[in-house]
gemmi code that builds the backbone of each chain (N, CA, C; Angstrom):
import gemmi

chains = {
    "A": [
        ("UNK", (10.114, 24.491, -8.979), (11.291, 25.376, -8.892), (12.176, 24.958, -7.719)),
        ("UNK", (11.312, 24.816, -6.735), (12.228, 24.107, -5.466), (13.123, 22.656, -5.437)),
        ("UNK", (11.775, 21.849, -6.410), (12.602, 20.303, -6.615), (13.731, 20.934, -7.718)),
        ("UNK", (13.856, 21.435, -8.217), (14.701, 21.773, -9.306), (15.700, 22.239, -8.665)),
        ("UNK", (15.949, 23.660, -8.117), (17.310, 24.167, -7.105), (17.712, 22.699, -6.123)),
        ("UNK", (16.812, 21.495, -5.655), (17.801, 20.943, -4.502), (18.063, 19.993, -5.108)),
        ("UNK", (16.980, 19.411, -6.561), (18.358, 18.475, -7.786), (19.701, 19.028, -8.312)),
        ("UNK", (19.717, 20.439, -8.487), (21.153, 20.568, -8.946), (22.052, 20.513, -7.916)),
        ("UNK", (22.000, 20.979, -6.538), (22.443, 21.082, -4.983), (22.902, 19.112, -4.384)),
        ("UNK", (21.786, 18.709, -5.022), (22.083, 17.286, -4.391), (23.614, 16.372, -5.746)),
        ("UNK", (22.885, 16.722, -7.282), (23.870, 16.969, -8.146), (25.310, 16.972, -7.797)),
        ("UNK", (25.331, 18.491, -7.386), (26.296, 18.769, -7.449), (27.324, 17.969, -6.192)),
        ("UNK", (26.525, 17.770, -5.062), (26.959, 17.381, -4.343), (27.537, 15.771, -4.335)),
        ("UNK", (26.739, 14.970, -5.058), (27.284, 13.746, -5.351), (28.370, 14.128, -6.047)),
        ("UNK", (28.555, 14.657, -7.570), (29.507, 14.889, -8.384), (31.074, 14.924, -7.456)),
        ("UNK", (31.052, 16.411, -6.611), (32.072, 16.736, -5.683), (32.641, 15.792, -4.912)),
        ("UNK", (31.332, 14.888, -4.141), (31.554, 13.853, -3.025), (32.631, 13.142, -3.768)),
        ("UNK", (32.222, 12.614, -4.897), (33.077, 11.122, -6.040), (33.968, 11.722, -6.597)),
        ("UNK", (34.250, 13.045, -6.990), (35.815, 13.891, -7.427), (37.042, 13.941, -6.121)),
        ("UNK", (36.274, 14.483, -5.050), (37.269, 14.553, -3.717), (37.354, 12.797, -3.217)),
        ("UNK", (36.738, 12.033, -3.217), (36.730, 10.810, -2.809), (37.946, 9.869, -3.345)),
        ("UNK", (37.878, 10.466, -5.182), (38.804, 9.617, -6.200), (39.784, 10.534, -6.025)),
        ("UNK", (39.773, 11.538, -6.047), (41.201, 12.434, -5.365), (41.903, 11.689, -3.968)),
        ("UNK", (41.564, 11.351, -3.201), (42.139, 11.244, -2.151), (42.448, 9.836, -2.043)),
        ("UNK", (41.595, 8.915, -2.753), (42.259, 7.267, -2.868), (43.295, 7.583, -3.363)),
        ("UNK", (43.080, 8.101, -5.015), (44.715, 8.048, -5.549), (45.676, 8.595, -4.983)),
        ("UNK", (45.785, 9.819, -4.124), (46.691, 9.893, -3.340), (47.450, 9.411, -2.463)),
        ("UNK", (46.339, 8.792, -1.220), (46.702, 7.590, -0.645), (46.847, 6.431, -1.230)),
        ("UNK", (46.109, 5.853, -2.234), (47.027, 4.829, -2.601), (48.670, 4.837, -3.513)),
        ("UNK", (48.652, 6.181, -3.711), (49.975, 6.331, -4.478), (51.193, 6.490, -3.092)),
        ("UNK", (50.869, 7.060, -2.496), (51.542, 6.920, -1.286), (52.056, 5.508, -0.326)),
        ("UNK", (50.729, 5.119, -0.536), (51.280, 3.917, -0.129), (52.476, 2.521, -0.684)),
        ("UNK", (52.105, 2.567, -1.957), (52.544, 1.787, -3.040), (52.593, 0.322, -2.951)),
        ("UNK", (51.265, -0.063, -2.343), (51.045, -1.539, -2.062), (50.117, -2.154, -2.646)),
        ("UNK", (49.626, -3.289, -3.369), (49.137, -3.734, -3.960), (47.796, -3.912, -3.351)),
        ("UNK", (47.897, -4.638, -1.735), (47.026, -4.706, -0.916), (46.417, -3.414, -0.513)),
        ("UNK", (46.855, -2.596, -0.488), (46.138, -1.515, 0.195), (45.234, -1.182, -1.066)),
        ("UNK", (46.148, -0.528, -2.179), (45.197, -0.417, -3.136), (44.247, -1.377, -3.222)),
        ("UNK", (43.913, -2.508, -3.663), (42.834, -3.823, -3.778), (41.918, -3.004, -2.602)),
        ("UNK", (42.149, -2.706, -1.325), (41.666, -2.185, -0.050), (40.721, -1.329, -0.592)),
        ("UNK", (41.540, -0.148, -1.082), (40.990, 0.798, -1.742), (39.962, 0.955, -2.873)),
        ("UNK", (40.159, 0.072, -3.864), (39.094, -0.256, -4.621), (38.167, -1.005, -4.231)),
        ("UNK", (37.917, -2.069, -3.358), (37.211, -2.413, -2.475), (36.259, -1.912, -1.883)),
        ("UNK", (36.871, -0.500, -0.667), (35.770, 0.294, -1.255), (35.041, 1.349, -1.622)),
        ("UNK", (36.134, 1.999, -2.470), (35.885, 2.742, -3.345), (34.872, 2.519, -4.995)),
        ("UNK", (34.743, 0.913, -4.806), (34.082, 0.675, -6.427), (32.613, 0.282, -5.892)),
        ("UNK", (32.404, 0.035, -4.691), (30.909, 0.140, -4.024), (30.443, 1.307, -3.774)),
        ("UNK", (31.335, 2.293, -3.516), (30.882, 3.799, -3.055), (30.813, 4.284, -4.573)),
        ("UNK", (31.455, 4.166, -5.450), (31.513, 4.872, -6.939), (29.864, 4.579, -7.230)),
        ("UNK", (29.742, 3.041, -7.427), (28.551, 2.284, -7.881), (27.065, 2.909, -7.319)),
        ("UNK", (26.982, 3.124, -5.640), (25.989, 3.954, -5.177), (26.026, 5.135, -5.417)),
        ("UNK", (27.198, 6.081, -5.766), (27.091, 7.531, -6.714), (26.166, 7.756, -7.563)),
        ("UNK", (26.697, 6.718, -8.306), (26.029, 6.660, -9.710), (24.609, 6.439, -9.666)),
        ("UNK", (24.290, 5.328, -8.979), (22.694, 5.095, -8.474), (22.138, 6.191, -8.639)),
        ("UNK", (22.602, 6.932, -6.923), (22.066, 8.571, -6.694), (21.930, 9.643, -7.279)),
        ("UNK", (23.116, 9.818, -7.997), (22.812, 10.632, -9.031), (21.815, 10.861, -9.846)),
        ("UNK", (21.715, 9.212, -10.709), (20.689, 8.905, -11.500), (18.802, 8.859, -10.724)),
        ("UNK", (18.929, 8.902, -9.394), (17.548, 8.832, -8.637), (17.194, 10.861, -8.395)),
        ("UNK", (18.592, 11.334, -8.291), (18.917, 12.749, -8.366), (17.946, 13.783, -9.362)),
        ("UNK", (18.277, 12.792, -10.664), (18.286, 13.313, -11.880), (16.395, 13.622, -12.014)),
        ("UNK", (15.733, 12.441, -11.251), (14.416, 12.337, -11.296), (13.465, 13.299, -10.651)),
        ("UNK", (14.350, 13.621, -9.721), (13.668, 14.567, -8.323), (12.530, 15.749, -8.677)),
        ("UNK", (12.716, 16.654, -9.983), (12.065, 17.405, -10.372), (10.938, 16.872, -10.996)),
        ("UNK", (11.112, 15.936, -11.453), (9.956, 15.448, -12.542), (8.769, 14.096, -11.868)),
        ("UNK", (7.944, 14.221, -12.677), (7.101, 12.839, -12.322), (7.630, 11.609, -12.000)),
        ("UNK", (8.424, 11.334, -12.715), (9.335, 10.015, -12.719), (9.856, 9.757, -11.269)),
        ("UNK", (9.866, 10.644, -10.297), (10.421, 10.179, -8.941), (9.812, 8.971, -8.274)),
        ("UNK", (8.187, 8.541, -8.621), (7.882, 7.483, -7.835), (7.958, 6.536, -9.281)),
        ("UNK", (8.788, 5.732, -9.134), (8.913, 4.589, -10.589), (9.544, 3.630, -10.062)),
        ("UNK", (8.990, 2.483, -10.974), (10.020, 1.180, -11.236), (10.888, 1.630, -11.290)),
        ("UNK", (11.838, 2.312, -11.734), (13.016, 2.107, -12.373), (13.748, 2.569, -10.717)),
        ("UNK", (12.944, 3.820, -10.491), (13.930, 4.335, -9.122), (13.861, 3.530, -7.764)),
        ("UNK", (12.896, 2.703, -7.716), (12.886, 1.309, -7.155), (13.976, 0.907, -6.935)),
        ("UNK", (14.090, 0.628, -8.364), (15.153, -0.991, -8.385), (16.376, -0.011, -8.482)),
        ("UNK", (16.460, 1.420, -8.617), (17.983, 2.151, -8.194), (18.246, 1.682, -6.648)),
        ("UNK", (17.143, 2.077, -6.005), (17.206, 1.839, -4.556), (17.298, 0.913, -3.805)),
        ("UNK", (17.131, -0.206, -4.289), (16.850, -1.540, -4.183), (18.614, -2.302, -5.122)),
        ("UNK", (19.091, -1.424, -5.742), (20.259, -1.315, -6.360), (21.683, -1.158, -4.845)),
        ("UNK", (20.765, 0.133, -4.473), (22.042, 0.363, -3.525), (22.074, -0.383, -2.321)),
        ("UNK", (20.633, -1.044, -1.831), (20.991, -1.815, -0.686), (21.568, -3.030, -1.212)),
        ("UNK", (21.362, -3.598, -1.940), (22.631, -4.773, -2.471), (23.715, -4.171, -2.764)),
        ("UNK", (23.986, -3.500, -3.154), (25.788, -2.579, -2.967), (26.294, -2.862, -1.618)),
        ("UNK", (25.512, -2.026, -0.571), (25.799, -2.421, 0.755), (25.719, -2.997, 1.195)),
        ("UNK", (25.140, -4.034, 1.181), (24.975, -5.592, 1.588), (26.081, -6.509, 0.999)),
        ("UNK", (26.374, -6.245, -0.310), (27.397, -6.725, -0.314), (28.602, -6.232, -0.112)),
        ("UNK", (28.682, -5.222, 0.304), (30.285, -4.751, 0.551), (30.528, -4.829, 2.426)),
        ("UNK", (29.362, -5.070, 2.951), (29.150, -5.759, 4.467), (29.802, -7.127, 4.262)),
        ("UNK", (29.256, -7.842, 3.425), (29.649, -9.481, 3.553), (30.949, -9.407, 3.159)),
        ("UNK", (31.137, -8.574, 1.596), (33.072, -8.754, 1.075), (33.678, -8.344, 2.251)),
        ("UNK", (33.505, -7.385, 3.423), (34.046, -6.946, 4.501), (34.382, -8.183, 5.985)),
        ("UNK", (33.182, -8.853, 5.666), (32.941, -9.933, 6.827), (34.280, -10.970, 6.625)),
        ("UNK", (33.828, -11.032, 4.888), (34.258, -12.711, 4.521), (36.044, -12.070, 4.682)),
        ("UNK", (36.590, -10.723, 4.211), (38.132, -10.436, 4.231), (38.353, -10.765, 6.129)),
        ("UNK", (37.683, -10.364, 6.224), (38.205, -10.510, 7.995), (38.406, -11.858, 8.123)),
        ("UNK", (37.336, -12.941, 7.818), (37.494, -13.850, 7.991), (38.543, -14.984, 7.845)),
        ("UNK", (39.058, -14.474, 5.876), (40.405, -15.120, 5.391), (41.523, -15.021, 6.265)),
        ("UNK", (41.579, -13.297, 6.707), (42.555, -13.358, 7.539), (42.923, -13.657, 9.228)),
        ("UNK", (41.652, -14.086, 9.520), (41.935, -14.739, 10.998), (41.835, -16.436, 10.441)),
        ("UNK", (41.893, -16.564, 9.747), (41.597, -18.251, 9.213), (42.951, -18.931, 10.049)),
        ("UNK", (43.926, -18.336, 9.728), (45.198, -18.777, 9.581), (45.408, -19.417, 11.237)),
        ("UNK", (44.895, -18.574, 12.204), (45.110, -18.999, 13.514), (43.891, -19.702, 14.133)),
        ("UNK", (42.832, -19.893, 13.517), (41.898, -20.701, 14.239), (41.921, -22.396, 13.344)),
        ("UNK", (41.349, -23.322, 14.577), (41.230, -24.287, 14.417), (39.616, -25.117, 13.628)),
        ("UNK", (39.085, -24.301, 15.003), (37.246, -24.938, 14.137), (36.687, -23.723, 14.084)),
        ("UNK", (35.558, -24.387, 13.050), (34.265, -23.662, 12.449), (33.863, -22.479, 12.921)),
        ("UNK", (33.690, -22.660, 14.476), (32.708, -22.270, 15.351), (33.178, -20.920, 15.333)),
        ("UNK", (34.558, -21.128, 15.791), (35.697, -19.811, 15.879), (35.665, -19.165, 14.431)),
        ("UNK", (35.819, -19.957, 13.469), (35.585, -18.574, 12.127), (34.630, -18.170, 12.084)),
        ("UNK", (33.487, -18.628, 12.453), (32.620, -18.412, 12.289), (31.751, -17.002, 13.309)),
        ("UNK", (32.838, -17.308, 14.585), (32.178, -15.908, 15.263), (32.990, -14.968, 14.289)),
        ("UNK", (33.820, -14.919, 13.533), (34.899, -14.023, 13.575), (34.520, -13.519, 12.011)),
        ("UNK", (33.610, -14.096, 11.662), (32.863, -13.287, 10.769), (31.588, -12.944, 11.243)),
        ("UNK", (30.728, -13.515, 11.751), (29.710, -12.580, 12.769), (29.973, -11.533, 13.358)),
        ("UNK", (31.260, -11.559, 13.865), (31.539, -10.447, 14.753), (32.084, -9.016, 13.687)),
        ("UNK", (32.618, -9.511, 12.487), (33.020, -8.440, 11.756), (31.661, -7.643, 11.090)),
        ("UNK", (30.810, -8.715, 11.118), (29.043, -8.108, 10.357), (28.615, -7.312, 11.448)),
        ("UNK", (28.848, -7.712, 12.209), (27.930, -6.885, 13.478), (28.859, -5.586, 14.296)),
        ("UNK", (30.185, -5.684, 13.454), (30.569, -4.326, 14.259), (30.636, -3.330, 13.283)),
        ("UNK", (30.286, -3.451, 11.808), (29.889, -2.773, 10.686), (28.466, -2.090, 10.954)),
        ("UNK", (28.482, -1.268, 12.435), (26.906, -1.268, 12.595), (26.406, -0.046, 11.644)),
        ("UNK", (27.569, 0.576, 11.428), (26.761, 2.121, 10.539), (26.485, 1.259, 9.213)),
        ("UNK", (27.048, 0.254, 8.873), (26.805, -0.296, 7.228), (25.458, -1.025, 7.483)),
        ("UNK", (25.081, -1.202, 8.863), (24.196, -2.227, 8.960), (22.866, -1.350, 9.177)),
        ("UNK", (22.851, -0.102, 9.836), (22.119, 0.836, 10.261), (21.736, 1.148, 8.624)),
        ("UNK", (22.629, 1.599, 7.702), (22.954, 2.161, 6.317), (21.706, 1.304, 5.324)),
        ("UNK", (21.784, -0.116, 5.570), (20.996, -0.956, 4.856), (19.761, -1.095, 5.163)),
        ("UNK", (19.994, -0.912, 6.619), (17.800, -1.173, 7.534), (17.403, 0.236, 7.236)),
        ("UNK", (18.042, 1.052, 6.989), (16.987, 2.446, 6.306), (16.920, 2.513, 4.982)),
        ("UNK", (17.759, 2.478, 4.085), (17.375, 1.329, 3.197), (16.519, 0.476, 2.351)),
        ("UNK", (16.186, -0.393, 3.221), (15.545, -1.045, 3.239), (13.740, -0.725, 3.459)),
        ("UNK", (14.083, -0.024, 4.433), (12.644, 0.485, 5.011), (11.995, 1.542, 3.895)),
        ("UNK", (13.216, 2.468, 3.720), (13.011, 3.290, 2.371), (12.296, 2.554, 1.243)),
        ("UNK", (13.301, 1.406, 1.035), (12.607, 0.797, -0.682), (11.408, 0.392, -0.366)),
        ("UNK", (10.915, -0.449, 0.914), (9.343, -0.390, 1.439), (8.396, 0.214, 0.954)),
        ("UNK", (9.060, 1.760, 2.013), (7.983, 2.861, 1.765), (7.630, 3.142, -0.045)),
        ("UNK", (9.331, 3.135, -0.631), (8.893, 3.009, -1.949), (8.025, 2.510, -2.604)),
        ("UNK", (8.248, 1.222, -2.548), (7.779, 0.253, -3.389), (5.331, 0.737, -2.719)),
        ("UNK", (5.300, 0.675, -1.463), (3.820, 1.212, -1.231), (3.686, 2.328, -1.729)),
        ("UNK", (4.365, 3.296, -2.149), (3.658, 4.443, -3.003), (3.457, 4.150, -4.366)),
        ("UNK", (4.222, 3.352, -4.889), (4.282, 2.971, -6.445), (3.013, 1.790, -6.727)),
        ("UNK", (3.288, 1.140, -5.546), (1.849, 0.574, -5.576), (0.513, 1.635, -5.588)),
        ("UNK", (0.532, 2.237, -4.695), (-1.000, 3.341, -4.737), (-0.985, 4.228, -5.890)),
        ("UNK", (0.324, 4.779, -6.426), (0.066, 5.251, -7.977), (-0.080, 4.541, -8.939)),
        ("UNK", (0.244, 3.051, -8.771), (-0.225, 2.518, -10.242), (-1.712, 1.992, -9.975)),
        ("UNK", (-2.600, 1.777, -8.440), (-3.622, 1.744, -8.413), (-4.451, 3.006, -8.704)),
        ("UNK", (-3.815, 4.040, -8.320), (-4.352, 5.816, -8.980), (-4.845, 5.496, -9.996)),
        ("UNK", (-3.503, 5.032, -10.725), (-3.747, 5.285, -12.068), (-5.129, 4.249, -12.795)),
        ("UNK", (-4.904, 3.166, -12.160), (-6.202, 1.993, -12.703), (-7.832, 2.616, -12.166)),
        ("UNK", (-7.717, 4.114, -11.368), (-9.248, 3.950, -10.755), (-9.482, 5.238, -12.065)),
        ("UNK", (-10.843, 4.520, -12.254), (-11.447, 5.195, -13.692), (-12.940, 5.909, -13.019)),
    ],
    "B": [
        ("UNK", (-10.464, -11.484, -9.877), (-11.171, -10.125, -8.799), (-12.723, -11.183, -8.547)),
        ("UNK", (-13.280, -10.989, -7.210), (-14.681, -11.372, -7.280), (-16.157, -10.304, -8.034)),
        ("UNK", (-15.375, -8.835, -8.252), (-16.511, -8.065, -9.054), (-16.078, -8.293, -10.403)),
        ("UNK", (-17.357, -8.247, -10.665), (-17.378, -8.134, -12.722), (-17.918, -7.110, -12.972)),
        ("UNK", (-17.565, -6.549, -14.514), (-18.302, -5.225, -15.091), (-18.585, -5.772, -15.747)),
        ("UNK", (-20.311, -5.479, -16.021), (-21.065, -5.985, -16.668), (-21.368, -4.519, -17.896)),
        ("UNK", (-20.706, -4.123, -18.073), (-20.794, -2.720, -18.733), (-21.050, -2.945, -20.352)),
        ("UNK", (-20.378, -4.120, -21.199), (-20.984, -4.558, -22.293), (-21.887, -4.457, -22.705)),
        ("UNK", (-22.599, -5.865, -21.087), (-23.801, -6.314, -21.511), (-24.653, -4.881, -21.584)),
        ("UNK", (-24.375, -3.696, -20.211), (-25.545, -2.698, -20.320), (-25.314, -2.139, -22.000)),
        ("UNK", (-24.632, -1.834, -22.225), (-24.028, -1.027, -23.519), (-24.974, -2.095, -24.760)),
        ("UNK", (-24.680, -3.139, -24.724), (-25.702, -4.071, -25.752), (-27.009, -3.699, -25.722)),
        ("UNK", (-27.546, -3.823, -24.390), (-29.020, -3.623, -23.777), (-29.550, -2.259, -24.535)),
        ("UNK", (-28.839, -1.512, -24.044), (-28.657, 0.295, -24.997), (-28.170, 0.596, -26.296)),
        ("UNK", (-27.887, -0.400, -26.478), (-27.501, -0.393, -28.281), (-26.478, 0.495, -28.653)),
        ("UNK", (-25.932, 0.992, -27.447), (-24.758, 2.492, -27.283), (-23.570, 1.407, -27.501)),
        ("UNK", (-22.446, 2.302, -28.782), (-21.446, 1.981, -28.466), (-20.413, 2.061, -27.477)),
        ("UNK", (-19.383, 2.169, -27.258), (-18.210, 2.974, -26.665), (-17.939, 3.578, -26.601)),
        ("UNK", (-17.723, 4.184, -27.864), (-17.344, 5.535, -28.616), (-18.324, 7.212, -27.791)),
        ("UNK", (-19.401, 6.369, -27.851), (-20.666, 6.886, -27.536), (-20.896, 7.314, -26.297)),
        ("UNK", (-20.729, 6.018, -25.006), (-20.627, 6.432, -24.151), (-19.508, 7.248, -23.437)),
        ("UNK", (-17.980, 7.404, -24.086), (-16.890, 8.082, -23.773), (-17.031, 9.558, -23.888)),
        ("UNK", (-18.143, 9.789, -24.885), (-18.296, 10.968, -25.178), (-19.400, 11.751, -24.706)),
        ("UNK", (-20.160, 11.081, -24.135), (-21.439, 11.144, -23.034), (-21.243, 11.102, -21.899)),
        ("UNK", (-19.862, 10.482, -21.300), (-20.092, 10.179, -20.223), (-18.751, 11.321, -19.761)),
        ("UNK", (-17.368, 11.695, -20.519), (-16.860, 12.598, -20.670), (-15.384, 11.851, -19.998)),
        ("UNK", (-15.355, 10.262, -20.053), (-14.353, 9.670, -19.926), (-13.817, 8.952, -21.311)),
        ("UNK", (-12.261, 9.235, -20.905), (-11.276, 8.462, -22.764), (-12.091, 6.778, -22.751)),
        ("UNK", (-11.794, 6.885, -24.019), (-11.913, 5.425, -24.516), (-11.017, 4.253, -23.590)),
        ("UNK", (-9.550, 4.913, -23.806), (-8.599, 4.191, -22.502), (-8.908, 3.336, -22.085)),
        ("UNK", (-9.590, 4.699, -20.367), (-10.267, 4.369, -19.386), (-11.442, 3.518, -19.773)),
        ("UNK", (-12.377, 3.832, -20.764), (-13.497, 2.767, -20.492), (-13.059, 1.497, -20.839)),
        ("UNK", (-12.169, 1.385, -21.822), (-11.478, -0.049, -22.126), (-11.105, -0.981, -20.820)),
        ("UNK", (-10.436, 0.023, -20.082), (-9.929, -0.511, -18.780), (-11.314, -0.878, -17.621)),
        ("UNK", (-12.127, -0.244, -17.649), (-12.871, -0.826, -16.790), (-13.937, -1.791, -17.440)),
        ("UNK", (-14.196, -1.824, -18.890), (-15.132, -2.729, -19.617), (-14.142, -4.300, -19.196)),
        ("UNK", (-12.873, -4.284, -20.085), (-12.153, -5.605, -19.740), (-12.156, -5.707, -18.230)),
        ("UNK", (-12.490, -5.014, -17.339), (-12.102, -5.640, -15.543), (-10.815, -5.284, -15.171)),
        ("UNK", (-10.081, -4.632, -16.145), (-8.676, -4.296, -15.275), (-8.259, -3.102, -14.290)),
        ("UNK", (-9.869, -2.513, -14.369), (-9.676, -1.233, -13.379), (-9.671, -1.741, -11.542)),
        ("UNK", (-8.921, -0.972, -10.816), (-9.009, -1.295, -9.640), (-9.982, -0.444, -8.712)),
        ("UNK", (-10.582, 0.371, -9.097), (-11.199, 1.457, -8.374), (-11.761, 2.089, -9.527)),
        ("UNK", (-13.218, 2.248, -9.425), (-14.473, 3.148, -9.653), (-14.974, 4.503, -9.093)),
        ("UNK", (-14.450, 5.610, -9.548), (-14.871, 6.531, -8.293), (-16.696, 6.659, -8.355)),
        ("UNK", (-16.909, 7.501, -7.703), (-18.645, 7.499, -7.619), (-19.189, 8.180, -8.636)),
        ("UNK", (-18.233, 9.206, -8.698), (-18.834, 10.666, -9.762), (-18.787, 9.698, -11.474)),
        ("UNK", (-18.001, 8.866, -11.503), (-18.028, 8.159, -12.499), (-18.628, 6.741, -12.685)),
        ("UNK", (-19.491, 6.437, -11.832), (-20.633, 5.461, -11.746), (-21.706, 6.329, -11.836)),
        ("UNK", (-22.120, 7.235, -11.367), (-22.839, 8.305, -11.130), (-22.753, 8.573, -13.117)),
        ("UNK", (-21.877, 9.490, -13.699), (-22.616, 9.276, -14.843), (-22.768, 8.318, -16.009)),
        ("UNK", (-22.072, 7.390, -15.569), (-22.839, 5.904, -16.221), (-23.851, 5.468, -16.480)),
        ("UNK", (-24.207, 5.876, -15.032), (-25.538, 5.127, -14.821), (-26.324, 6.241, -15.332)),
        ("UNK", (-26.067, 7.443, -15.051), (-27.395, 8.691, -16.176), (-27.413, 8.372, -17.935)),
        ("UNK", (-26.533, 8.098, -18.046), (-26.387, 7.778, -19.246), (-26.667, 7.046, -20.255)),
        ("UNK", (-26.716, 5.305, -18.696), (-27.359, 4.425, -19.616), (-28.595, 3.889, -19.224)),
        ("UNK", (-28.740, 4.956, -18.094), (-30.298, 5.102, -17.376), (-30.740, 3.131, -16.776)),
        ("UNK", (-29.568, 3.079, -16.164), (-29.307, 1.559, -15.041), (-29.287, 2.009, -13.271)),
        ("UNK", (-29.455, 1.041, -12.877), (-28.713, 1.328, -11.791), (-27.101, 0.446, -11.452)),
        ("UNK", (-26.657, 0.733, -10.358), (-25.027, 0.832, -10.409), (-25.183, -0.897, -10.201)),
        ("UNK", (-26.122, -1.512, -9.555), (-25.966, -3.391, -9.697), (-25.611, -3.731, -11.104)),
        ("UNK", (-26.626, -3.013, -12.147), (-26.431, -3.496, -13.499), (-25.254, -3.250, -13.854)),
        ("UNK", (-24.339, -2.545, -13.697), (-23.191, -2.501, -14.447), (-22.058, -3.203, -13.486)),
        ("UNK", (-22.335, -3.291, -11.970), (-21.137, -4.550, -11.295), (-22.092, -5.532, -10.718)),
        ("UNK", (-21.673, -6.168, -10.730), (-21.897, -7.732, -10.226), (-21.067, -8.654, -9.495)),
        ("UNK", (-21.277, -8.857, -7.981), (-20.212, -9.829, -7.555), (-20.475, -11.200, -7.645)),
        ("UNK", (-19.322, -12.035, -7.803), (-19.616, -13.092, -8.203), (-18.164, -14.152, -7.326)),
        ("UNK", (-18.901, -15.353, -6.055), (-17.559, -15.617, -5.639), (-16.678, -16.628, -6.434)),
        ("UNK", (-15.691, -16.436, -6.534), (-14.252, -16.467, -7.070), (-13.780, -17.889, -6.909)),
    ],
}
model = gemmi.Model(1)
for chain_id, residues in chains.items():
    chain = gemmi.Chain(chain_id)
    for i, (resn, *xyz) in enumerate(residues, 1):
        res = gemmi.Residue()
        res.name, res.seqid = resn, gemmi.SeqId(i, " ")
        for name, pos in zip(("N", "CA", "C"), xyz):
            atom = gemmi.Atom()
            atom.name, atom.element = name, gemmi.Element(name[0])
            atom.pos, atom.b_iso = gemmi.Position(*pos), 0.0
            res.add_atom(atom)
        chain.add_residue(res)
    model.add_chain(chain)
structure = gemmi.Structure()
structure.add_model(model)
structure.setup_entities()
């Protein structure tokens, strides 16, 4: 009864998050009326849509048995490659655009290091994450050994 | 795995089928499938325990280690 009231609560709450979220791009990007900004905007707005959807769908499981599974694994294991890659599409845009004034490697090259590493909440975002799909992945291991002890 | 279930051979020895012991011993067919082929990972005791009343062995006769 409890997993049940904080699946519809968490539900609902993704739903709202991705209605007010797509409300307020299109606004701002209608406001703006730039091609670039929008691209900006979908950028990343279609990584944040994509981990919605994940959650939702890991949401949907919360009441039932199905919460420790393959499948919600690889949801989770879904969203840290979302964020991982919308860290690097973030790194590599910084990078195009300081291209123009540097000469060598070394220099683009901090200048995308430096854009990865000041993304620290995206980076914080992925090492829990990460640690999460861990912990995951060792419980799914001990239930499918549960399940093999006869 | 380095253990084997030798649970066949006891079951031959006893002339007991499967069927037989699932229903004696008060575990599914499934499960005994799974631990006759070796694909079980864990044996609890209470279920060696009535195996072995059952097929009146002790618990060596039905595992056997063997190195790998």
């Amino acid at each position: 009864m409890k997993n049940k009231s904080s699946q519809f609560y968490l539900k609902t709450l993704i739903i709202t998050s991705v209605l007010v979220g797509v409300a307020f791009g299109l606004v701002a990007a209608y406001r703006m009326q730039s091609a670039l900004v929008l691209l900006m905007f979908l950028g990343v707005g279609a990584p944040a849509l994509a981990i919605a959807v994940l959650l939702y769908r890991l949401a949907a499981t919360l009441g039932t048995k199905e919460i420790i599974s393959r499948d919600n694994l690889m949801r989770v294991q879904r969203i840290r490659f979302v964020l991982l890659t919308a860290l690097v599409v973030k790194a590599v845009i910084v990078m195009m655009v300081g291209i123009g004034n540097l000469a060598s490697i070394i220099s683009i090259l901090m200048i995308f290091f430096s854009a990865f590493f000041s993304s620290w909440e995206l980076l914080i975002g992925i090492l829990i994450i990460h640690i999460l799909a861990k912990v995951f992945e060792g419980a799914i291991i001990l239930k499918e050994e549960e399940a093999l002890t006869i | 795995m380095a253990i084997i279930v030798n649970l066949d051979v006891m079951l031959a020895k006893r002339k007991m089928s499967l069927t037989e012991l699932s229903v004696q011993v008060g575990i599914t067919m499934a499960n005994l499938s799974i631990l006759k082929s070796g694909k079980a990972k864990a044996i609890r005791f209470s279920t060696l325990d009535e195996i072995c009343r059952v097929l009146e062995c002790q618990p060596a006769d039905i595992l056997e280690y063997k190195e790998a």
